[in-house]
Structures are given as C-alpha cells and as structure tokens.
N, C-alpha and C positions, 0 to 999 in steps of 0.2 A: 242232622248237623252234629258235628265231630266235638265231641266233649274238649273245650282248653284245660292244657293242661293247670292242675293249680300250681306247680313252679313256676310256670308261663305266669299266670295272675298276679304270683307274688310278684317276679320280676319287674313287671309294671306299675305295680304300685309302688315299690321300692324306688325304679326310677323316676316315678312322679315326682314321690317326696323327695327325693334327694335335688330334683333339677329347684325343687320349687325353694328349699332350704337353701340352696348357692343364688337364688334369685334374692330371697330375701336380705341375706350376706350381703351381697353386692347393692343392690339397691337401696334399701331400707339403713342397713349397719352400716354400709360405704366401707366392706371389709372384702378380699378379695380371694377367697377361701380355696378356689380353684381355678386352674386358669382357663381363658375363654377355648382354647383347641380341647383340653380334656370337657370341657364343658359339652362343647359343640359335638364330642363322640357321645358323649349321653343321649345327647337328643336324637341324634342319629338312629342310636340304637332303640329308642323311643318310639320312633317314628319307625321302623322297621319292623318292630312286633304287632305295631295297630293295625299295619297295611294289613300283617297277616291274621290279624283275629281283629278285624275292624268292629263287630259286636262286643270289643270292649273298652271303644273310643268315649268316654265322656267329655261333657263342655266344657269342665275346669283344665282338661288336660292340657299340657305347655305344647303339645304338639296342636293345638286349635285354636293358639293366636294367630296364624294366618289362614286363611282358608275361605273357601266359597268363593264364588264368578262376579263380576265386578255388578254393582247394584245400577240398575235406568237410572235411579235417581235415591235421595235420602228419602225415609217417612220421617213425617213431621211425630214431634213427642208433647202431650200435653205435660208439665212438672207438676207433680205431687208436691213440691215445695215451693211456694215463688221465688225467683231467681233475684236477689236485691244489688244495687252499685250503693260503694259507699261514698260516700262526701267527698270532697277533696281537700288538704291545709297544703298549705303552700309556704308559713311562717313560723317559728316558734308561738307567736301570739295568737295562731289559730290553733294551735293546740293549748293554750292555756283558757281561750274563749272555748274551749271544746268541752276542757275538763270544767269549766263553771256549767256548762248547761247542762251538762249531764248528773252534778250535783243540786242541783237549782231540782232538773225535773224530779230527784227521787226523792227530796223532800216535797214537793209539791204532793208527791204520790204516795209517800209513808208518813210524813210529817216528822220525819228525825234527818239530821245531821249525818247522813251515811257518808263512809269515804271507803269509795272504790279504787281497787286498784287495777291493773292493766298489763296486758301482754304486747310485745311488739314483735311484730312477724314482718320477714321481706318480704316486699309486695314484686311479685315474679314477673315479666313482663311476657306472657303466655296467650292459652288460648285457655277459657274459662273451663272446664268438663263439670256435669255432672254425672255420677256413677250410684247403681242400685245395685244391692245383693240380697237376694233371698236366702233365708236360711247359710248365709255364710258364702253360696256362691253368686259369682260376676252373670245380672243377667242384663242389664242395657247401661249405655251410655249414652248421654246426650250433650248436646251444645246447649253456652247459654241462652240462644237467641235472642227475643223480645220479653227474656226474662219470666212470659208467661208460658210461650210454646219456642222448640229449641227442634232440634233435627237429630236424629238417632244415627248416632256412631259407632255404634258395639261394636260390627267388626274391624275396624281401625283401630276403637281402642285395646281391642283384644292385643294387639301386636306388640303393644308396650312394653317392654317387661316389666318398670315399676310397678305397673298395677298387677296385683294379684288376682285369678282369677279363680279363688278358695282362701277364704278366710281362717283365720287360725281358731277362731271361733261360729257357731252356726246360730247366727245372729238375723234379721233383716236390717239394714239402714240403707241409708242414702247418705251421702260423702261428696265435697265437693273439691273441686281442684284446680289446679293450673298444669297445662302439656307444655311445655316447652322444647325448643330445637338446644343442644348443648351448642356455645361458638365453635369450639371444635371440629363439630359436625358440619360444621357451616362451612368451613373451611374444604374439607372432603368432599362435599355435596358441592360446591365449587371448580375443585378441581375437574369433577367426572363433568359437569355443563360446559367445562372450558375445551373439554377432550370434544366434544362431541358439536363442539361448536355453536353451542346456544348460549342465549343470556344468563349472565347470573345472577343468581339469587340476594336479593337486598338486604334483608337481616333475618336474625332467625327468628323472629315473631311472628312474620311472614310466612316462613315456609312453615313453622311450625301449622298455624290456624290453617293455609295451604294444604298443607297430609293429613289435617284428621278428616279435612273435604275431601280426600279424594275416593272415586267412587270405587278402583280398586286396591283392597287393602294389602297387596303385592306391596304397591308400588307406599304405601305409608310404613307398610314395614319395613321397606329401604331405606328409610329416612333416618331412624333411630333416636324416634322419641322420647322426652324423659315425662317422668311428671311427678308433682308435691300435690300431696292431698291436705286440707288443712282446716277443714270444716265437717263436723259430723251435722247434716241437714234435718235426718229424724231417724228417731229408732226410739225403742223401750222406751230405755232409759239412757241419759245424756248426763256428761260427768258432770259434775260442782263448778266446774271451774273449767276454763279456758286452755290453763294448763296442762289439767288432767287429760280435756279431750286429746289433747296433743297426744299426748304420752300412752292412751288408748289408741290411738290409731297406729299409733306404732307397732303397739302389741298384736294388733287386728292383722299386720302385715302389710301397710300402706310406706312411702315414702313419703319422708315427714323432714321438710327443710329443718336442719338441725339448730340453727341461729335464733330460735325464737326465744324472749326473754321475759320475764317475770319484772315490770315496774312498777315501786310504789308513790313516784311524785311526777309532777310535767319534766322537772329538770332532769329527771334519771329518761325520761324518753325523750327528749331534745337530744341528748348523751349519745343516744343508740343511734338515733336518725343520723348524729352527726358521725358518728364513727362508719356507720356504713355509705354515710355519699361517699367517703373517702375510700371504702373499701370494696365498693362494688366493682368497681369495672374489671377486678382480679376474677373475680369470678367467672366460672364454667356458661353462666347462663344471665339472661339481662334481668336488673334490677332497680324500678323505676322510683321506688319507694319503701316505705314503710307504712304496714297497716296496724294502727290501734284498734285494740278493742278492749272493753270492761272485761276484766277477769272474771267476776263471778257471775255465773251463769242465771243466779237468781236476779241479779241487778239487772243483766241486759232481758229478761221477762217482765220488769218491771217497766224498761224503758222504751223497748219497744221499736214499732216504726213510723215516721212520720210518712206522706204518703209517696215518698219517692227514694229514701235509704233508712236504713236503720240508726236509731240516737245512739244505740251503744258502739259505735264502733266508724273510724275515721280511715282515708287514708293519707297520708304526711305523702306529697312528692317532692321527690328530690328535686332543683333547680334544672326547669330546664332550658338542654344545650340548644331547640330553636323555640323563634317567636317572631312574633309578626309585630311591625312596627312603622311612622313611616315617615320620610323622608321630607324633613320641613326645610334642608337649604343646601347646596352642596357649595363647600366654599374650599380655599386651597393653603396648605404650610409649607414654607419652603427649613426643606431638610440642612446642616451644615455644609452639604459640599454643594447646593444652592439648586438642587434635585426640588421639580415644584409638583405637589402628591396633590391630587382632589384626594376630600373628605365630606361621606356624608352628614350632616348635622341631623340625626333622629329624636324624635318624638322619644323621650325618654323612658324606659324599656328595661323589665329584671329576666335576665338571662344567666344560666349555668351561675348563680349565686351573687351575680356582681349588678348594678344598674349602669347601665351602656346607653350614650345619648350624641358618642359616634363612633364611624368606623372607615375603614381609608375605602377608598376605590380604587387605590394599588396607582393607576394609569389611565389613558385617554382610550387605547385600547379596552381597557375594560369595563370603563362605563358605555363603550357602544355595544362590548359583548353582549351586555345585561339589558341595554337599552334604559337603564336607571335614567328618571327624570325627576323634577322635586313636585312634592305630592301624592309620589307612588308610597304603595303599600308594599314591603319587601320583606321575604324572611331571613333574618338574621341568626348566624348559629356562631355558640360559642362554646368549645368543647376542650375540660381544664386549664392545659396553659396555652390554648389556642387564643391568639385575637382575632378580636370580634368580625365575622367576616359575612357580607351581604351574598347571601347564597339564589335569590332570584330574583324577580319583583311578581308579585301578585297580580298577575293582568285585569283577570273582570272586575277587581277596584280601582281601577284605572282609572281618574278625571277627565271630563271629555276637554281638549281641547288643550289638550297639555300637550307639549311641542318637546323633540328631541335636546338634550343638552348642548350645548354647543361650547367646543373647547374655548377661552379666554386670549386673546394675543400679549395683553398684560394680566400682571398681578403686581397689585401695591405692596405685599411683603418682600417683594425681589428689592425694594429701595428703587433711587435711582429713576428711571423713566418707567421703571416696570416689565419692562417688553420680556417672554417667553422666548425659547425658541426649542425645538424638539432635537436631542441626542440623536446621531446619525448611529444609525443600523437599530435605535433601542425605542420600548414604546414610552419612555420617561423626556419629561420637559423641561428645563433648566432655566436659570436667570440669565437673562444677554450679560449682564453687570456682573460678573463675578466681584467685586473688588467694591462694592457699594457698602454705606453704613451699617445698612443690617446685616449682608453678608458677614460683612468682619465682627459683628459682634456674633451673631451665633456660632463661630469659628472659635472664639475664644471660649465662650461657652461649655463648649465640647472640648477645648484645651484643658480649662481644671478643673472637670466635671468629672464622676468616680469612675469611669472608663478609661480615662486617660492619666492626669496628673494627680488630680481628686487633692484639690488644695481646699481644705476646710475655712470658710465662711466668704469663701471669695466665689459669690453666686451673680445671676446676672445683675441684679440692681447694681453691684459693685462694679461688677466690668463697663455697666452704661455709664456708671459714675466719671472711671479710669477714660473711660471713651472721649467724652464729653470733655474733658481737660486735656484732653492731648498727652495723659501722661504713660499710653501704649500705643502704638501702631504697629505692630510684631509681636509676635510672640514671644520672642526675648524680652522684649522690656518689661515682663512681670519681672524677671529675677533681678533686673537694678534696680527697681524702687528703692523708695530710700524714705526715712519717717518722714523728714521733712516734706516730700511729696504728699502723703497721707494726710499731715495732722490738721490740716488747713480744709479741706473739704468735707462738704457737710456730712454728716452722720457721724464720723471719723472725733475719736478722741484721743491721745496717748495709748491709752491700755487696749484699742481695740486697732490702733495701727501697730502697736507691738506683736498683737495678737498676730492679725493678719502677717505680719514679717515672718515671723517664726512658721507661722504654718509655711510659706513660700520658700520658705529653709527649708522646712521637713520634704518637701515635695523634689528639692532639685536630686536627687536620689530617687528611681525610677529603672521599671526593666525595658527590655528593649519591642517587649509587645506593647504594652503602654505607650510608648516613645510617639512607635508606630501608628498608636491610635489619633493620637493627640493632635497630629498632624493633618485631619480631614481630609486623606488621603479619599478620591471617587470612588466609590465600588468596593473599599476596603472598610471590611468593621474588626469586632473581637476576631471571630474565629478567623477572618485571614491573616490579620497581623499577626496571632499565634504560630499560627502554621508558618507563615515568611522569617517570623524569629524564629523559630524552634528550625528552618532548614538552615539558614544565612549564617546565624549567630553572632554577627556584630552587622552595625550601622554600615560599614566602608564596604562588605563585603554584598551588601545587597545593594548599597550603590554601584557595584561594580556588577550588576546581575543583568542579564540581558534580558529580552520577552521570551525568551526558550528558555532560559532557567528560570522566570516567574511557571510559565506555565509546567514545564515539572513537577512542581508542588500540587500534592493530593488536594483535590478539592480546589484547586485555579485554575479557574477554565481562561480563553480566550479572550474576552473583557476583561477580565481582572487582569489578565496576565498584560495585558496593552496598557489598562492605566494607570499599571505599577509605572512601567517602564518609562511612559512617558511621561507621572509627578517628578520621578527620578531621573530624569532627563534635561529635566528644566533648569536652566541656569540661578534662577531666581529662588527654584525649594534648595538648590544646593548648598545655595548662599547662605538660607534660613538653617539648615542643618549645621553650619558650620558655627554658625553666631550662637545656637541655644549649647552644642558642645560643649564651651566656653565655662558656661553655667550650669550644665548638669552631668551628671553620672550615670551612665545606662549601665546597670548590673543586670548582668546577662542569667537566664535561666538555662541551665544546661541539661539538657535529653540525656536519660539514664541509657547508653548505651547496650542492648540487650534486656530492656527494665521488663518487669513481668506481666508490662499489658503488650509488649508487641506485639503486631499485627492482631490485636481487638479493635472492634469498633463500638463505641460506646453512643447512645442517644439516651440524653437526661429527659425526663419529664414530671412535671409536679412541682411541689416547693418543698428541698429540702428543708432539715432542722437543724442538722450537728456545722453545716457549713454550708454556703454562698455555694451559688449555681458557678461563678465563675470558679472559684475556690476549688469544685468538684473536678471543672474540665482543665484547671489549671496540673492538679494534681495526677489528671489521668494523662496529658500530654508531657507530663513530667515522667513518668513510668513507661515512654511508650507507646500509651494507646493514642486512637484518633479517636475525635469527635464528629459526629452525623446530626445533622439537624431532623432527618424525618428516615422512620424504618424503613428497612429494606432485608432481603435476603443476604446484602453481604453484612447485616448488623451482630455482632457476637452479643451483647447486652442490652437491653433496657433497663436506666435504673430508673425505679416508680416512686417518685416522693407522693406527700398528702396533694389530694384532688389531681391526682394522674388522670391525664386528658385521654383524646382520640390514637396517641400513639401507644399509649399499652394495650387499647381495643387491636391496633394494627399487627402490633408483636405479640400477641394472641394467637390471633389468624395464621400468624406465619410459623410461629412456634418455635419465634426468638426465646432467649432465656430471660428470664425478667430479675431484676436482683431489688430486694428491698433496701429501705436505706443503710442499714444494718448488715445487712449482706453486703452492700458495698462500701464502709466503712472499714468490713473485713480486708477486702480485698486489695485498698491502698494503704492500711496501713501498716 
C-alpha cells in the first residue's frame, strides 16, 4: 500500500478542523463566519480526498454524518442514565407551591433554612435525544422511549450539524437534548410535498420525532435538523451549578439555547414565563413552555426524585391554545342587524390564558358540519387574538342516545312572535320582525356604543330607560332630548342629566366611518364602512353609489356590495339620513393621496400598547395602506403586538415580514 502523502494528511486534518470550527460558529455562537456555498466546497473537497485515501476516514469526520444503507429496523438501547419527565405548573401558584416544597424538603433533609435559587430555560417543543461520548467522541444516540429503554439513532443523529461529533475536550459523558424541525424548514419541506403531490406535513414536532425514525439516514439528513443540548446526564465531574453546566456545554461544543436565565425569587420566574408566552411564537422553533430547575447542583442531590419526576425541577406550560370541554346547552343571540348566531354554552374551560364557557357555532350549516350536540365532549382551540372556536366533537365520548340538533323556528330574543327565517342564498338566520322592541333597542345600542357614536354613560339600561317612555323611537331623537325630558325618570338627577346632555353634544361631531357604523347597516362592520368612507368621502356621494361601485371597493365582495345598495335604496334609511344630518357633522377622514403605505397590506395581530387596534388601522388607512383580517401571500406586513396569535405562526410560514410594535410606530409616524 502507497504511503499518503503527509501534505495529503495535513490537508485533511486542516479541513476537519476548519469545517468543524464554521459548525460550531454557526450553530453553537449563531455567527455566520462563512458562507454555506464556500462552506459546501470544503466539504466537497473533504469528501474527495477520503474517497481517495479512504484508510484515513475517521468517525468524527463531517464527511460521516450521512452514510451507511438504510437499517431493517432500530436496536433497542438500554440508558445508563434513567430517562425522567418533569411535573407540569400550569399557574403562577403552582410555581410558588413548587418553590415551598422544595424548601420544606431541604430542611426536612439538612435541618436549615436553605434558599435556593433557579434557572429558567425554554421548554423546546422537540424530540427528546439522548447522546454519549467517549473520550470526547460522538458514539451513540438514542430516543427517550420508556425512559428506561429508547432506540438507537446514531446514524440520523449523526446528520445534525448541531451536534458535534468530537468534543473540544476528551471527556466521557452523556448529554441530553431536544432535535427540533426549525418552522422555516417546515415550510420548504411543504413546499417539495406540495410539488410532488403528497400530504403535508402537520407541525414541525412531527416531522421532527418523524426523521430521527427514519430508517434511512439520506432521507433525515434532508430534513435539516436542529438541536439544544441542555442537560449534562453523567460524567466525572458535573458543574456547581445549573448555570455553569450550561455554559460547559457550550464550551464542550454543543448548541445551547441561548435564553436561559439565572432566578432568585418565584416573581423573577413568573417574569420570564410571562415574557416568553408573549415572545414565543417569534421564534425559529416551537416553544411550549418553560422549565425550572434548582440551580445548585448540590440542592437538586439533596432532593432528589420522587418515584415518577425529579423534586428539583418543574416544567411551567404556557396556556394552552386547545382543550377538551363539553357542551352543557346550545342556546341563540340575536346580533343588531337581527342576524340570529347559535352559541354553544360550555362547561367552563382555561384555554390560551383566558377561561371560556362559550363559543358561537357561526351557523346552522355549521353545527351539522360538526354534528355538535349538547352533551358532546369537543375540542376547543383558542389561538391569541383568535376567538374561541369549537374545532371538533370527540366521538367515543359520545352519550348514547343523544339525538342530532335541530335548528329552532323561533327564538324569543327576536321580540315579537319570535319566528326565524333563513337569509336567501346565505347559511345565517334572521328575525321575521325586524322592527320589534328588542330589535330597536339593540340598534340603538350599537348607535352610541364605541364603534359608532360612543356617547359616554348612555349604555343600555339608559336606552331601555329612553325606550320605555317613548322618549326615542329614531335615532334622531337622542340629539333633541331636552333636561326636561331627563330630570323626571328614575336614576336621572340634574347633574347626571347635564352630564348625559353634554356628552350627546360632544358626540354630534363624528367621521363618516363612524357615521357609517351606527347605522346597522347588514353585512357592514368597521373594516367596510372604512374602506366605503375612505373610497366615497361624503354621505351624498355613496347615496348616489350603485352595486358596481360598492363592489369596486377592495375587500366588497357581492353580499356586501347588494346590501349596501339596497339599505341605500330604501326610502325609509334615506329619510333617517336626512333627519340625523340636521344634528350632526360628519367630518370627513381624508386618504393621504400617494401616502407612504400605498399599496401595503397590513394584518394586526396581538394587543397593542402605544394605541387602539382601531387607532393602528385607522392610521395605516390614512397613509394609504389596506387592512387584511387573515395572512396571505399578497400581505406586505404583520404587525405582532403582546400574545400574538395563529397569524404570526401563518406569516412565519410564508415569510411575510413581521414588524414589532415599535417598528411600526416607526413607520407611521
């Protein structure tokens, strides 16, 4: 055999080290030292010299994360270490009952007053890995399984880059981790299923735990796995502290989520938990919670494990967006424009942070969709500023003998005799009685409610009040009240019929989206009467608008565009238009002609801080832009306030641009 040359040898080792130094760069530091084409000719040339002196192919080498013929099947691994789950909190109060027990036990066990402190790390939402190194190099990987025995993945996890497969030290330990799919990936690994005409891929958790099973490691290294190591399991010696280990693995050459934080009270970790529910969903990868654990390594020796998770260490979940829950009545509200909604009345239920005890059923159509009956058990998902929406019913809890819903011919909130009847061409059901007692009060309702006129202390008791004496039947006649009217009915004193006058002054000053609102026009809310003002710009001129100029307007489809035409059609709204004229002033909003959002498309989600959701779309249709209720490919921005929902997940995926609120503060003001 032909002696290698030793430049050949150096070469090799030089390009070891060097791929393995941009590995660590990139993964470990999150720094980008070289780009992935110059990268990829390294390896190249890598893989080129081994072919030819394949007797100096070692296991650490970056050329031997993929390789070998797809395996029959996994071997099972027994764990040198037991594989443990930790507890679950769900409340700040389970982390305060967390931190007494844990105090409680280590006086039980020293007899002193210890006061521990605590790391908080994201809880990754992954596939668990455990990983061994001998003397510094990568020699198996396994699943967690049954905790006691797992399944041997080495060659898939070889593929990873995060994981290093030669330590910066010739150490043995054992390391434990979470693999996760980046959403990014998810999105790419989407598109190639879409191309090829298969299903796609549900989340990345999924495919993630998916590719470390798969039996050729080709096809996991297609995937492009990431992974966080964040547990030293044994070795020698093990740092002081919780921190330290951290900060050793790093050094060791592992990817070590960078967010992890040093707490000394329950309130500085309630703090963390709460900042990252808000700040998860930004993230490259899913993150279900937050895990505590005792910082000092002697304490969690002390405390130990009870015989199903360890006392030193919790993990905090974030609120979650589904739950099961069930369905005790389904009863119906009729909307202002006298639109009649079933709602189901649930068994009271904490979901995505809030407790939810109902949720609509949209329609008659869509309670046959679901087959919703009452008594069913259903999952409910609520995802940030999504409402709460009944996503299926749970069949094998199914009651026997429970019968399909049957839609109602009346309902007693319609007033009047009650009677239903179903919108033609639509799956919504409406009042026969338009013009009944309770219609006209919820009409009015919605007249000086903050959508519309937003006349301050004039809420519904008042208007049932006003009702009830005959001293409204229009809309108009709020603005002729007069004291005298006021001072004599109950509740009503001088100074709070003053009050109320004065507000019903302030209010006759109003824009013409407002105007718009107040009017309980069918099919029309905020965002169309914006869009209708911002094309029209006066009252006369969208009376004078046909149903081909409603439906011109971005965002007015066919419905809307009909029952514009034909509120404004009616002899009887004309009338009402002319009589409130009288008494009020529409001051017009005028569209910045060329302003600097034209043609953006803007979708809010979350709850702003510096200003009102309306406030936000008020100003971005003042500049120009448009408003989108849900992402899409033609969306230019997502702006993400606190507890940003399912739509920055969406703009994610797409790889819209997202603006914080700060960023978009910049950009209208």
């Amino acid at each position: 055999m032909a002696t290698v040359p030793a430049s050949i040898k150096e070469r090799i080792l030089q390009l070891r080290k060097a791929i393995e130094q941009y590995r660590y760069d990139y993964h470990v530091l999150d720094k980008e030292t070289i780009s992935p084409v110059a990268l990829d000719s390294l390896k190249y040339e890598l893989v080129k010299l081994e072919e030819q002196y394949p007797e100096l192919v070692t296991s650490d080498s970056p050329t031997q994360r993929v390789g070998g013929t797809p395996l029959p099947e996994f071997r099972k691994v027994t764990h040198k270490v037991a594989q443990w789950s930790f507890n679950d909190a769900f409340s700040p109060e389970d982390i305060i009952d967390f931190d007494l027990r844990v105090k409680r036990f280590l006086k039980s066990e020293t007899g002193k007053d210890l006061v521990p402190t605590y790391t908080t790390e994201l809880k990754i939402d992954g596939l668990k890995i455990i990983l061994e190194y001998q003397k510094g190099l990568f020699i198996r990987a396994a699943t967690r399984g049954d905790g006691r025995v797992g399944e041997d993945v080495t060659q898939n996890v070889r593929t990873i880059e995060a994981v290093p497969l030669r330590l910066s030290r010739s150490i043995d330990l054992i390391v434990e981790g979470e693999v996760w799919l980046p959403k990014s990936q998810l999105v790419v690994l989407n598109r190639i299923q879409k191309k090829k005409g298969e299903s796609e891929f549900a989340n990345p958790r999924n495919v993630a735990a998916g590719s470390i099973r798969q039996l050729d490691p080709k096809i996991t290294a297609s995937r492009k796995l990431a992974a966080f190591i964040y547990d030293i399991a044994e070795t020698r010696e093990i740092p002081s502290t919780q921190v330290k280990e951290l900060e050793t693995l790093r050094e060791l050459g592992f990817k070590v989520n960078p967010h992890f934080r040093h707490c000394r009270s329950v309130p500085e970790i309630v703090a963390y938990w709460d900042e990252w529910r808000k700040k998860a969903p930004k993230e490259d990868y899913l993150i279900d919670g937050v895990v505590i654990k005792v910082n000092e390594r002697e304490y969690q020796e002390t405390l130990g494990y009870t015989g199903k998770a360890p006392r030193f260490g919790i993990a905090f979940k974030f609120p979650a967006e589904q739950v099961t829950t069930v369905v005790e009545d389904i009863v119906f509200q009729v909307g202002r424009t006298g639109v009649v909604t079933p709602v189901a009345v649930l068994k009271p239920v904490l979901v995505a942070g809030s407790t939810v005890s109902r949720a609509t059923l949209h329609n008659e159509d869509e309670i046959r969709r679901l087959d919703v009956r009452v008594g069913d058990t259903i999952v409910l998902q609520k995802a940030g500023d999504v409402i709460p929406d009944i996503v299926s019913v749970v069949l094998p809890l199914r009651l026997k003998n429970t019968k399909p819903f049957v839609f109602p011919t009346h309902v007693s909130a319609c007033g009047g005799d009650g009677r239903i009847e179903r919108i033609e061409g639509q799956a919504a059901w409406r009042c026969a009685d338009r013009n009944s007692g309770p219609q006209l009060a919820r009409k009015f309702y919605y007249f000086v409610g903050k959508h519309a006129f937003d006349i301050e202390g004039l809420g519904p008791k008042v208007i049932d009040l006003l009702l009830e004496h005959k001293l409204i039947t229009t809309f108009d006649d709020l603005f002729s009240l007069k004291r005298g009217d006021l001072i004599n009915l109950p509740r009503f004193a001088e100074k709070s019929a003053d009050n109320l006058l004065s507000a019903i002054e302030k209010a006759r000053t109003t824009t013409l989206s407002r105007f718009l609102v107040s009017l309980s026009i069918p099919q029309v809310g905020e965002e169309t009467a914006e869009d209708v003002a911002l094309r029209f710009k006066t009252i006369e001129a969208i009376q004078s608008a046909s149903r081909a100029d409603f439906e011109n307007i971005s965002g007015v489809g066919p419905v809307v565009a009909q029952a514009l035409s034909d509120w404004f059609s009616d002899r009887n709204n004309r009338a009402l238009i002319k009589r409130l004229l009288k008494w009020v002033s529409i001051q017009q909003i005028q569209k910045q002609e060329g302003g600097v959002l034209v043609g953006k498309v803007f979708v809010l989600t979350g709850t702003l801080v510096s200003l009102s959701r309306d406030e936000a779309k008020q100003r971005i249709k003042l500049l120009g832009g448009e408003i989108a209720e849900s992402v899409s490919k033609k969306t230019s921005f997502v702006v993400a306030g606190e507890s940003a929902g399912s739509k920055l997940t969406k703009a994610q995926e797409l790889g819209v641009q997202i603006l914080s609120e700060s960023e978009f503060f910049k950009m209208i003001s």
